[in-house]
Steps between C-alpha positions, in 0.01 A plus 500: 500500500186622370324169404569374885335828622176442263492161657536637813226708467271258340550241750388813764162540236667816332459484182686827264259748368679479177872353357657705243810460238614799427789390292742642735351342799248286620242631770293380743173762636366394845269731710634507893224506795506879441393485169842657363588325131846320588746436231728167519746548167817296396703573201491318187816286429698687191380874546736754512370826620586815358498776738484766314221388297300381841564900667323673187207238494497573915463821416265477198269359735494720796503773260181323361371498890524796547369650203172317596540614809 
């Protein structure tokens, strides 16, 4: 349950560096004691994934990574 972890967290003084709805799923950024980004994400209710649309965007964007390199 991602709200009960976000009130977890707040009631420890965490607050999330950012919340984001991606339309597919909903995210939650913390930073750890490291100062490594963390993503918490759950799916959105309804979505059906395509996998073969998800592989070439995968690979669109390491291609992308790379290329900038």
């Amino acid at each position: 349950q991602q709200q009960g972890l976000k009130d977890r967290m707040s009631a420890a003084g965490i607050d999330p560096l950012m919340e984001l709805d991606h339309g597919w799923c909903h995210s939650l950024y913390y930073v750890d004691p490291n100062g490594i980004m963390v993503e918490f994400c759950r799916d959105n209710p309804g979505y059906e994934p395509d996998p073969v649309t998800a592989l070439a965007r995968m690979r669109e964007a390491v291609g992308s990574a790379t290329a900038r390199g």
